[in-house]
Backbone as a printed PyTorch tensor [residue, N CA C, xyz], in Angstrom:
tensor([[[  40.1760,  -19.6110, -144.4660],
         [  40.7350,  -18.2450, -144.5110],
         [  41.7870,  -18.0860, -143.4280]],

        [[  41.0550,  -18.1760, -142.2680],
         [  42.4510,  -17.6310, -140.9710],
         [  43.9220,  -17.4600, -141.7160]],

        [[  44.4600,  -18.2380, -141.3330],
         [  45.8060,  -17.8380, -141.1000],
         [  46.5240,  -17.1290, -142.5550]],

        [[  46.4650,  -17.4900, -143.6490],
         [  46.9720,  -17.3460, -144.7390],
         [  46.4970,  -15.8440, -144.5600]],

        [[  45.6660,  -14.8530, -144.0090],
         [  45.4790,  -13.7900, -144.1040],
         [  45.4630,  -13.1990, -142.5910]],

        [[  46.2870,  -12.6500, -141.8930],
         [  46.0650,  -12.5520, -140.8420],
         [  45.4680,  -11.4940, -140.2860]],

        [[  45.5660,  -10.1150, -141.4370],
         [  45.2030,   -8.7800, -140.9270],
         [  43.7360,   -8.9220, -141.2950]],

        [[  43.4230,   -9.9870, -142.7460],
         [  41.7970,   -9.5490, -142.2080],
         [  41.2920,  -11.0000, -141.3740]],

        [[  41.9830,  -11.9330, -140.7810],
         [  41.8740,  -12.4700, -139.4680],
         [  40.9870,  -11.0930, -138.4010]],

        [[  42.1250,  -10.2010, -137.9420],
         [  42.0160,   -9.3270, -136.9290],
         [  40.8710,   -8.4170, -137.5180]],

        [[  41.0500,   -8.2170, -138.2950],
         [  39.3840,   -6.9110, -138.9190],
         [  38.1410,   -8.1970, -138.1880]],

        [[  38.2400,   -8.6150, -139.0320],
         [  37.2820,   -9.8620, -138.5700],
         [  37.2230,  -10.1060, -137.0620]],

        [[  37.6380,  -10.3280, -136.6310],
         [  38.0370,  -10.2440, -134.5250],
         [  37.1850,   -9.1110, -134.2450]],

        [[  37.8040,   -7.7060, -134.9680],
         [  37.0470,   -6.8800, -134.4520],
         [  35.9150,   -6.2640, -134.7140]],

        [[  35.1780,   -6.4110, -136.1530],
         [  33.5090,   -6.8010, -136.3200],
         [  33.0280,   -7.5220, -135.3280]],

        [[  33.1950,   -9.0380, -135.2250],
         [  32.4780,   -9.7650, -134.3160],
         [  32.8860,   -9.0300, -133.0360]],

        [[  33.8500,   -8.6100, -132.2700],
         [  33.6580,   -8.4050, -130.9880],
         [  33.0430,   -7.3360, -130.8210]],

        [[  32.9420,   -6.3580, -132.0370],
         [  32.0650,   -5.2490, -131.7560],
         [  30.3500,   -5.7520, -132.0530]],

        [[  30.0970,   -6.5000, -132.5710],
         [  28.6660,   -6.5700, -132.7100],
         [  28.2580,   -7.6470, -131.4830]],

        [[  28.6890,   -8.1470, -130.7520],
         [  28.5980,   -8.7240, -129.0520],
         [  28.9800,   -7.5070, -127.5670]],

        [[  29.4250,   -6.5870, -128.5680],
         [  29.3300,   -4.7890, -127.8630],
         [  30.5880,   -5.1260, -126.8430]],

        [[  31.7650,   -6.1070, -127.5290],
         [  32.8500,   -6.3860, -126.0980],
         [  33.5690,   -4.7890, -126.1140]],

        [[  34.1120,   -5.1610, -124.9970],
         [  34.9890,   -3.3820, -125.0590],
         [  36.4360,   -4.2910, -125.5020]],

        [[  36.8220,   -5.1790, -125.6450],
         [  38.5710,   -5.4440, -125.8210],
         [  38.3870,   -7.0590, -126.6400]],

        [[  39.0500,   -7.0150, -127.3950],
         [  39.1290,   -8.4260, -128.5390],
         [  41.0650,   -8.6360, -128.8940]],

        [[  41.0660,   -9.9600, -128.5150],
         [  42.6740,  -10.5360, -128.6310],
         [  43.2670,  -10.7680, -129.8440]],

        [[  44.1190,  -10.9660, -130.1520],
         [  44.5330,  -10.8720, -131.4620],
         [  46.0160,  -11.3470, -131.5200]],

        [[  46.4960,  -12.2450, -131.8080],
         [  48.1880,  -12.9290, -131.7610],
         [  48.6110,  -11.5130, -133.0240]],

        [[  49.8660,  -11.2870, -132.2510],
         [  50.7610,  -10.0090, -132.1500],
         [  51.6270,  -10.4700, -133.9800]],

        [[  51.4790,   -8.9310, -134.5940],
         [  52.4360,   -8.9730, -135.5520],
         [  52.8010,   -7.9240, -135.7610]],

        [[  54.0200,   -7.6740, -136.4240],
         [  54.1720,   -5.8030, -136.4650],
         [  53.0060,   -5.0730, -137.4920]],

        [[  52.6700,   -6.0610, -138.5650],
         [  51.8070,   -4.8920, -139.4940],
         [  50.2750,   -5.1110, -138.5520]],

        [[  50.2560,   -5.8540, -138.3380],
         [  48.6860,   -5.8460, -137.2770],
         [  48.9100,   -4.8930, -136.2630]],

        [[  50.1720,   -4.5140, -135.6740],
         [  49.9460,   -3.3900, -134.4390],
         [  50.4740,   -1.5930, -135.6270]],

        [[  50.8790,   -1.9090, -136.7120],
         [  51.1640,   -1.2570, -137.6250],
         [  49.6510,   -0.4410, -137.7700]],

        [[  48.7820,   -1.2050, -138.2090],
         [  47.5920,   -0.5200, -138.6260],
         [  46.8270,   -0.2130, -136.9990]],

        [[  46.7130,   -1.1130, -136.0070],
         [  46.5410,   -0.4470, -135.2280],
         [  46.8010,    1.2140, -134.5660]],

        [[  48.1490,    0.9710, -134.5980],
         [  48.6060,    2.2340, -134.9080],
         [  47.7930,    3.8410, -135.2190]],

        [[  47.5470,    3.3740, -136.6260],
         [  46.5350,    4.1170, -137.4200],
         [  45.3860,    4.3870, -136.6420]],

        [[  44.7490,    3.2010, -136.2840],
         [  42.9890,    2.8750, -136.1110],
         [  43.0080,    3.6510, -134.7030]],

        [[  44.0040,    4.0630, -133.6010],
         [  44.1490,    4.4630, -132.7560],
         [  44.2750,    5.9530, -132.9700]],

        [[  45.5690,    6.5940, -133.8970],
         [  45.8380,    7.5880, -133.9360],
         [  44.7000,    8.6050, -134.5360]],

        [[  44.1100,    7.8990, -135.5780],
         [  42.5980,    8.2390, -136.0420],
         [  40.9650,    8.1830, -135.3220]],

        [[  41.3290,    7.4860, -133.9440],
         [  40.1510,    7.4860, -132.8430],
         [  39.1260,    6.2870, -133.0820]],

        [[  39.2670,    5.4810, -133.9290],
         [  38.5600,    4.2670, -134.0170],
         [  38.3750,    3.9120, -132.6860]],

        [[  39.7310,    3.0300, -132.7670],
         [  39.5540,    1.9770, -131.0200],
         [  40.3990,    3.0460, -129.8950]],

        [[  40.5320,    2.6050, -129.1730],
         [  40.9290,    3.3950, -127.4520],
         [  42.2750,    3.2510, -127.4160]],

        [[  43.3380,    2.2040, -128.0020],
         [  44.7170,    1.5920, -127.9960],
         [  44.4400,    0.1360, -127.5580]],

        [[  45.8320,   -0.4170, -127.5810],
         [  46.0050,   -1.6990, -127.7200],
         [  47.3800,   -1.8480, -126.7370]],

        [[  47.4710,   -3.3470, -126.2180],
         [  48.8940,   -3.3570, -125.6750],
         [  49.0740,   -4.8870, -125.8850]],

        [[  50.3440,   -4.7290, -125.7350],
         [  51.0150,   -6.2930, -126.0750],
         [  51.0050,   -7.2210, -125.0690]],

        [[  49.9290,   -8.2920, -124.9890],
         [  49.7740,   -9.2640, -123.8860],
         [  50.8870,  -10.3440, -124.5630]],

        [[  50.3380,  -11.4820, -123.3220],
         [  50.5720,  -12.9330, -124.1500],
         [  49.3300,  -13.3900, -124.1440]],

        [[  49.0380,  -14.1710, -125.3000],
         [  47.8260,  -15.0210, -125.5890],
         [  47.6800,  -16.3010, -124.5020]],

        [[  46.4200,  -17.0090, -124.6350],
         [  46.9050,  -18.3920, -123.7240],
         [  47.5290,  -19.3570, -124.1170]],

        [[  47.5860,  -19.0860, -125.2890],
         [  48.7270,  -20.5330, -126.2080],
         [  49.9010,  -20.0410, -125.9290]],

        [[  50.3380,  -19.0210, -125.2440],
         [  51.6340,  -18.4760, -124.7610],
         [  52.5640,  -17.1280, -125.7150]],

        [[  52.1150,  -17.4640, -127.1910],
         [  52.3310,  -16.4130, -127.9840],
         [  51.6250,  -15.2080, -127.5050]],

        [[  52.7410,  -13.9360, -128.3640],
         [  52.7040,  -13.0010, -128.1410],
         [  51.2990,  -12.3640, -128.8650]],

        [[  50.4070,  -11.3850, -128.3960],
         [  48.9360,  -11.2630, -128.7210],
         [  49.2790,   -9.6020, -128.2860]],

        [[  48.0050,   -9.2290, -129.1720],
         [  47.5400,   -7.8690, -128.7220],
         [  46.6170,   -7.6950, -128.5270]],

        [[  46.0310,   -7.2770, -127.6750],
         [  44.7850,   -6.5700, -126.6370],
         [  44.1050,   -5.6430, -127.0100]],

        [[  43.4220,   -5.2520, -128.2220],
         [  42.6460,   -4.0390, -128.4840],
         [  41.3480,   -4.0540, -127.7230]],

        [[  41.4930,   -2.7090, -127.8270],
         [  40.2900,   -1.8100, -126.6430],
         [  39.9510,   -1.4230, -127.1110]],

        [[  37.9020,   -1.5220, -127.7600],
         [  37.2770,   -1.1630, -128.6800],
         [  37.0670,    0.4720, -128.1410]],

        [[  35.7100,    0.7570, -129.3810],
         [  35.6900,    1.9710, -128.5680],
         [  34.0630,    2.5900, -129.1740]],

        [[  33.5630,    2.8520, -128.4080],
         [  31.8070,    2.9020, -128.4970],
         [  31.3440,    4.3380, -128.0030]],

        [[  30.7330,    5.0770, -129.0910],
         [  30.1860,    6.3250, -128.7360],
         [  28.4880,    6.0860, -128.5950]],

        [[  27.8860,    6.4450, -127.3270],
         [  26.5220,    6.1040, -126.9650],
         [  26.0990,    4.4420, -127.3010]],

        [[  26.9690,    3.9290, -126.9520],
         [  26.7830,    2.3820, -126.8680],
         [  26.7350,    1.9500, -128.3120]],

        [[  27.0750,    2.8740, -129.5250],
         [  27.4240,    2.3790, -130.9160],
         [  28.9790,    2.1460, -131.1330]],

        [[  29.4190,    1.0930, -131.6190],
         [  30.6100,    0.7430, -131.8370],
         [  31.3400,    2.2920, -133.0180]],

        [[  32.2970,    2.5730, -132.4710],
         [  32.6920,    3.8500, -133.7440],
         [  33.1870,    3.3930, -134.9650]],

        [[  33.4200,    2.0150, -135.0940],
         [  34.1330,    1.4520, -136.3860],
         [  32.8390,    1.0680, -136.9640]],

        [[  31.8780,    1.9740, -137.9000],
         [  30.9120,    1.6710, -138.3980],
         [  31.5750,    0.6410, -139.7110]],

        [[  32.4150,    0.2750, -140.1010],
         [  32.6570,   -1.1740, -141.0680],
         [  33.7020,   -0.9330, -141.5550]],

        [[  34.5930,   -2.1050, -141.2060],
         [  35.6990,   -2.1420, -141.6220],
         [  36.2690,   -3.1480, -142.3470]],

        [[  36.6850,   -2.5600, -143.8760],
         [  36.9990,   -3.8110, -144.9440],
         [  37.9540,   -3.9720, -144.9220]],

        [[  38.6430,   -5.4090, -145.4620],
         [  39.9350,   -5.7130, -146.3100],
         [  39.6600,   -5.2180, -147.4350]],

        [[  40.6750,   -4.8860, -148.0920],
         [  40.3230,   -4.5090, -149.2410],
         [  41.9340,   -5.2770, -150.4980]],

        [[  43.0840,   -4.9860, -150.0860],
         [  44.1440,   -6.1460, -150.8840],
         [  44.0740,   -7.4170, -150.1340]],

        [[  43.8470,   -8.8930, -150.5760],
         [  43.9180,   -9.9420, -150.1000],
         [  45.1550,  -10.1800, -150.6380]],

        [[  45.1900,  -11.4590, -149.7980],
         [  46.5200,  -12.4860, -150.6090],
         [  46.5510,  -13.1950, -151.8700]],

        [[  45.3730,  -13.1410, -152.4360],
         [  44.8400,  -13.8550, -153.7420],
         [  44.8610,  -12.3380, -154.9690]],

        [[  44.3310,  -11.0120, -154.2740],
         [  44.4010,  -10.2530, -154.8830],
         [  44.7840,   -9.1780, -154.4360]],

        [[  45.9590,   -8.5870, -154.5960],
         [  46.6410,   -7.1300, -153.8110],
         [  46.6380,   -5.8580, -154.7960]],

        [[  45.8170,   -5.0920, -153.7640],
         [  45.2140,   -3.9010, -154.6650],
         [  46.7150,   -2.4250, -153.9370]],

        [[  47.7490,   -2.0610, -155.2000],
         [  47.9090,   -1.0460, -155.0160],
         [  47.7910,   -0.1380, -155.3960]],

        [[  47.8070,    1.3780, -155.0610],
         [  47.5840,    2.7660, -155.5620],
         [  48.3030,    3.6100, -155.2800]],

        [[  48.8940,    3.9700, -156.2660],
         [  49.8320,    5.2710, -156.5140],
         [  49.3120,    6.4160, -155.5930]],

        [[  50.5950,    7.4550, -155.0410],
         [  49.9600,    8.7530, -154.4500],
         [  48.9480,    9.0840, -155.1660]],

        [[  48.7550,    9.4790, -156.9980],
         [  47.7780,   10.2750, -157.3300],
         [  46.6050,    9.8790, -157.3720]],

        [[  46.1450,    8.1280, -157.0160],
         [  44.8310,    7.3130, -157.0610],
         [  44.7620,    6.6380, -155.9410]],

        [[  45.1280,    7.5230, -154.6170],
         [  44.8360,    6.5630, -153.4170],
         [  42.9350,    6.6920, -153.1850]],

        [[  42.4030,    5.7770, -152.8580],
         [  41.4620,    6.1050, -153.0080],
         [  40.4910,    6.6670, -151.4550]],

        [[  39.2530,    7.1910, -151.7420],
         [  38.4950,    8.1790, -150.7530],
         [  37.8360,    7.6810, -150.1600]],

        [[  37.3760,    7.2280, -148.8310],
         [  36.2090,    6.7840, -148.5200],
         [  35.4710,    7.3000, -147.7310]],

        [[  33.8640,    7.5050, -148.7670],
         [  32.7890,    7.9010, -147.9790],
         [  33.2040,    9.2580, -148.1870]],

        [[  33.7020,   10.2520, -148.9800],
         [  34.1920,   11.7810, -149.1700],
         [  34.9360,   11.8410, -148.1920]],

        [[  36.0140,   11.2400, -147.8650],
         [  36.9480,   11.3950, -146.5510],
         [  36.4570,   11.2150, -145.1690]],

        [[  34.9870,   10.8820, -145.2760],
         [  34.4720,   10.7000, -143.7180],
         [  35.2820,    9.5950, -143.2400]],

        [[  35.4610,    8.4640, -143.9780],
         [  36.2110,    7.4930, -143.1380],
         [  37.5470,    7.3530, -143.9740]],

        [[  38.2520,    6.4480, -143.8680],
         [  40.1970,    6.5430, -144.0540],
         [  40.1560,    5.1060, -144.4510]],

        [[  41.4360,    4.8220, -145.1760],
         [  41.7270,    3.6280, -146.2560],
         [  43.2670,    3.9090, -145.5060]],

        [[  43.5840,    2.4950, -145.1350],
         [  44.8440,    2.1690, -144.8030],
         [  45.8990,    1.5010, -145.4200]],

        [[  47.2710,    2.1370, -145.7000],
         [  48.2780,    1.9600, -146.6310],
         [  48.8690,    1.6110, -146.1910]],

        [[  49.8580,    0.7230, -146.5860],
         [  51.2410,    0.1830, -146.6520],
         [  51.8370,    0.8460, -147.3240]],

        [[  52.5360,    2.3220, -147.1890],
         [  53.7730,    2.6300, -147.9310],
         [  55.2070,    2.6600, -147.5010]],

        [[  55.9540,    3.1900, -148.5340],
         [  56.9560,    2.7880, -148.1570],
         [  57.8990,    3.6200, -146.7300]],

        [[  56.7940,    4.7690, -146.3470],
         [  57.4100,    5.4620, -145.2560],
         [  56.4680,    5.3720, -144.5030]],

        [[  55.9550,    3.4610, -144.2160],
         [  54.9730,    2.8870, -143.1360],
         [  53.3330,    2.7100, -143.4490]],

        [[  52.7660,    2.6170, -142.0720],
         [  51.3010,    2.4320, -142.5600],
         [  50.6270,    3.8700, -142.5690]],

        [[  50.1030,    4.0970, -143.2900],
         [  49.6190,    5.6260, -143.1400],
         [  48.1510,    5.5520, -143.3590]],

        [[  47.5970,    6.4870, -143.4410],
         [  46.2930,    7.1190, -143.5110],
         [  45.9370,    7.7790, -144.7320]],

        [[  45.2090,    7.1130, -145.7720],
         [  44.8380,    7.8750, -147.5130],
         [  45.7590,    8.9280, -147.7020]],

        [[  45.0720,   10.1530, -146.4030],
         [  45.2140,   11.6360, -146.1690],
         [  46.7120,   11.9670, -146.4360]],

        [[  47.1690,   10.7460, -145.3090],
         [  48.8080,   11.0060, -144.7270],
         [  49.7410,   10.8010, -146.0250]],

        [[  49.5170,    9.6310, -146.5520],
         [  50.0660,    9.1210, -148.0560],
         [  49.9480,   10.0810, -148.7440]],

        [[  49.0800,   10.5930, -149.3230],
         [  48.8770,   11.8320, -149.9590],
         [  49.5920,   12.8100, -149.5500]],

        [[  49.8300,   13.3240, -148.7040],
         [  50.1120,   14.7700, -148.2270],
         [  52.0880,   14.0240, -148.1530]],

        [[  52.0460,   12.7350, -147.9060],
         [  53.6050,   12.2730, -147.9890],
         [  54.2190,   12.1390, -149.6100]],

        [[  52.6930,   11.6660, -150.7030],
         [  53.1980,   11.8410, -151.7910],
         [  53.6240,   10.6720, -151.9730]],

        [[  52.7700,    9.5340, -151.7330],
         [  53.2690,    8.1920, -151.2010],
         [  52.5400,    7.1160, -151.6530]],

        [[  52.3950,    5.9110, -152.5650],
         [  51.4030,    5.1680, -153.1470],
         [  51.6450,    3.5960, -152.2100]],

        [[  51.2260,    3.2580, -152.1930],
         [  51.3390,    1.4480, -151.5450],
         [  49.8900,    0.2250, -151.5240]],

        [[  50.0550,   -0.4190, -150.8810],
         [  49.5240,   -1.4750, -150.4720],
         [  48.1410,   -0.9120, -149.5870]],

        [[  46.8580,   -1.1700, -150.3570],
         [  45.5810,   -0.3680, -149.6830],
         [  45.1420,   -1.9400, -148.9420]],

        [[  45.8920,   -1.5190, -147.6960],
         [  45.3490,   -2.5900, -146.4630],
         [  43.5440,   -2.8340, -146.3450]],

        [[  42.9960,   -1.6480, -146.3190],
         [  41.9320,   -1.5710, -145.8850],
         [  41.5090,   -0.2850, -145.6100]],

        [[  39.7030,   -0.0860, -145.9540],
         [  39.0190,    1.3280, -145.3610],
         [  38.1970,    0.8800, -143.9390]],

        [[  37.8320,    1.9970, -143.8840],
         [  37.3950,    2.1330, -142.1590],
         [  36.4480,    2.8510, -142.7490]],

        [[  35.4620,    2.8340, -141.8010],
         [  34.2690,    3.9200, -141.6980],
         [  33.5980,    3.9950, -140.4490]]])
């Protein structure tokens, strides 16, 4: 798997570093990986992220998990379009998760957005992934 998929590389990074309860997990730097970060931040998942260098010398990002009463707040986070199979959805069928308790992350064409945000932009794309 790794590389041929890199964003659910990083989902994956950050399951495992949350179920070892780390507060910060590394991640070699790409724009749609700090793209959805973005999101996962602006929505209160993780704490933010900043652009290190890795030790192989490439450029990496630094996410800073984020734990309410010592529970990780990203109760599960899927891929959901792979590279084998890419799931998109029109503004009018973006889909819901969990009755809006948690958010499904888009690739549209006015960026990565939030189900909600796509919707309210009127905006269909590339369903990166839900959060809960």
């Amino acid at each position: 798997m790794s590389m041929n998929d890199p964003l659910g590389d990083m989902l994956t990074r950050i399951r495992n570093a949350q179920m070892r309860g780390k507060s910060t997990v590394s991640t070699p730097a790409s724009k749609l990986r700090a793209w959805v970060l973005d999101v996962l931040a602006s929505e209160g998942y993780i704490r933010g992220y900043e652009a290190t260098t890795g030790k192989d010398g490439h450029p990496a990002l630094e996410i800073s998990l984020k734990y309410f009463e010592g529970t990780a707040v990203i109760r599960e986070i899927k891929r959901v379009s792979k590279p084998g199979r890419r799931v998109y959805a029109g503004a009018q069928e973006l889909p819901s998760v969990r009755n809006g308790l948690g958010i499904a992350v888009i690739s549209t064409p006015k960026g990565v957005l939030t189900d909600a945000n796509a919707r309210a932009a009127n905006v269909g794309g590339e369903v990166l992934c839900t959060v809960f």
